[in-house]
C-alpha positions in Angstrom: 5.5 -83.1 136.0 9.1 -83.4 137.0 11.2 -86.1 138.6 13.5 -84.2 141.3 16.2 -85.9 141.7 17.9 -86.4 145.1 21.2 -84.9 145.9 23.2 -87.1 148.1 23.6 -86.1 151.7 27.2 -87.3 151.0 27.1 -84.5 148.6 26.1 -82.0 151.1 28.3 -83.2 153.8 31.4 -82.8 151.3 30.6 -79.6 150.8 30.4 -78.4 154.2 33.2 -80.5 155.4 35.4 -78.2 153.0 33.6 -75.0 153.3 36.0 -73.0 154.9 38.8 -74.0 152.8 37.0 -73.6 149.4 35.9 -69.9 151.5 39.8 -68.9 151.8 40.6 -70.2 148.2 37.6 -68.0 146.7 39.6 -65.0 148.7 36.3 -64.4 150.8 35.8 -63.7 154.5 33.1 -65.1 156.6 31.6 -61.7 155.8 32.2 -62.1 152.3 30.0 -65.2 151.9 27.9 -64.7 154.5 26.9 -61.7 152.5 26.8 -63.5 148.9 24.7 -66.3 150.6 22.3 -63.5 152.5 23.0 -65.2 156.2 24.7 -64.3 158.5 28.7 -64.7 159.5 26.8 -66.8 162.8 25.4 -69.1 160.5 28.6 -69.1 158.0 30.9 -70.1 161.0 28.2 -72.1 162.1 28.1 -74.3 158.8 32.2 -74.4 159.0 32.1 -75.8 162.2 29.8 -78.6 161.6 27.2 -77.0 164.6 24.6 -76.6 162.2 24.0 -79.0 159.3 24.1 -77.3 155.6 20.9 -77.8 154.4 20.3 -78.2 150.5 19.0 -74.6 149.9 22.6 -73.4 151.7 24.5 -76.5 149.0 23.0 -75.0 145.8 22.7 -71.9 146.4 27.0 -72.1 147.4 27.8 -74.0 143.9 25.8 -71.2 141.9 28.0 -69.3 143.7 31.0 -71.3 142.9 30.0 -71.7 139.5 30.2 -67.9 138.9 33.1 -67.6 140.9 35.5 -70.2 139.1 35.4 -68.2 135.6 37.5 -65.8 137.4 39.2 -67.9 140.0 41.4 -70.5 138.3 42.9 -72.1 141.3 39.4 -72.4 142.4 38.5 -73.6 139.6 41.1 -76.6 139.6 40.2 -77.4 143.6 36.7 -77.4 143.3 36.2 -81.1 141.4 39.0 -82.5 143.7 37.7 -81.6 146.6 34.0 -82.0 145.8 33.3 -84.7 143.2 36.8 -86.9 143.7 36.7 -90.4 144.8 37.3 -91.3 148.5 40.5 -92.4 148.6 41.5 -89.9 146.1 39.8 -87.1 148.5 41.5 -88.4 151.7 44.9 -88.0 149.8 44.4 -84.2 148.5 42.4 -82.3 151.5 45.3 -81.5 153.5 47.2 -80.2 150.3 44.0 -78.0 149.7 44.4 -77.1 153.3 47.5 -75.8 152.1 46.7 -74.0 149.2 44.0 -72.2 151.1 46.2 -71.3 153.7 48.7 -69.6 151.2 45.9 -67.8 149.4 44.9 -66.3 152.6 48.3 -65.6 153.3 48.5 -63.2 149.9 50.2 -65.1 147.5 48.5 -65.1 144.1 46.6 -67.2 142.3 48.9 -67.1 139.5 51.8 -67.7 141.3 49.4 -70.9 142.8 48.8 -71.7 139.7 52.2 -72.7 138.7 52.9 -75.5 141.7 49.1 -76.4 141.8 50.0 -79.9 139.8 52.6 -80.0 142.8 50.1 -79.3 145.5 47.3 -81.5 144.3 49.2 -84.7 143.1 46.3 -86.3 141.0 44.2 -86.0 137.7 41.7 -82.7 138.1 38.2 -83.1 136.2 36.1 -80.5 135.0 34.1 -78.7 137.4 30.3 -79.1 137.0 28.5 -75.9 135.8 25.3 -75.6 137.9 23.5 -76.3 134.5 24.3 -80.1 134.6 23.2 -79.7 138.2 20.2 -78.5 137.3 19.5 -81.1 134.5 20.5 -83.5 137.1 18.2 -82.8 139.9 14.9 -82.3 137.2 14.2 -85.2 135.2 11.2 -84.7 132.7 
């Protein structure tokens, strides 16, 4: 039998904690994700706002998501690992310049116009986003 391994409520905290600003870089609307995840806009506003906490069918169901989404999205793509699997310090330095990259995505400008002052934006070394396959291979051990 299978060993499942425990994703860290850290992990699941990050996640939500940035949810609405990895929402506005994807381009989505509450609508938008609510729909992709199959809840409601209630229960996406809900999860942004901290009232409700995400559980861990809502975390890997969203980085399935994600993981489709970022071989079409490149900012998203480039954000994702900084603002999900960086190092404290190194997270407390970038999340208000993803703040600010969302905010200009939802404003209209592009992302390959974002693409260009992204090194800019997000001053520090950007790993390789993890495909939900590690995930996987992570969370079942044989």
């Amino acid at each position: 039998m299978a060993e499942v391994a425990i994703i860290p409520k850290k992990k699941i905290a990050r996640m939500q904690q940035n949810l609405s600003t990895i929402r506005k870089i994807a381009g989505w609307t509450t609508e938008e994700l609510a729909y992709k995840m199959d809840v409601t806009k209630q229960t996406i506003c809900n999860l942004e706002s901290g009232r409700t906490p995400m559980s861990f069918a809502q975390y890997f169901l969203l980085r399935a998501i994600l993981d489709c989404e970022i071989e079409t999205n490149e900012v998203l793509g480039k954000v994702l690992p900084v603002l999900l699997e960086s190092e404290e310090d190194d997270y407390n330095k970038v999340k208000d310049h993803a703040a600010i990259v969302a905010a200009s995505v939802a404003g209209g400008v592009t992302s390959a116009a974002l693409l260009g002052v992204l090194p800019a934006l997000i001053p520090i070394g950007v790993g390789a986003w993890i495909p939900i396959a590690k995930l996987m291979k992570t969370m079942f051990k044989k």
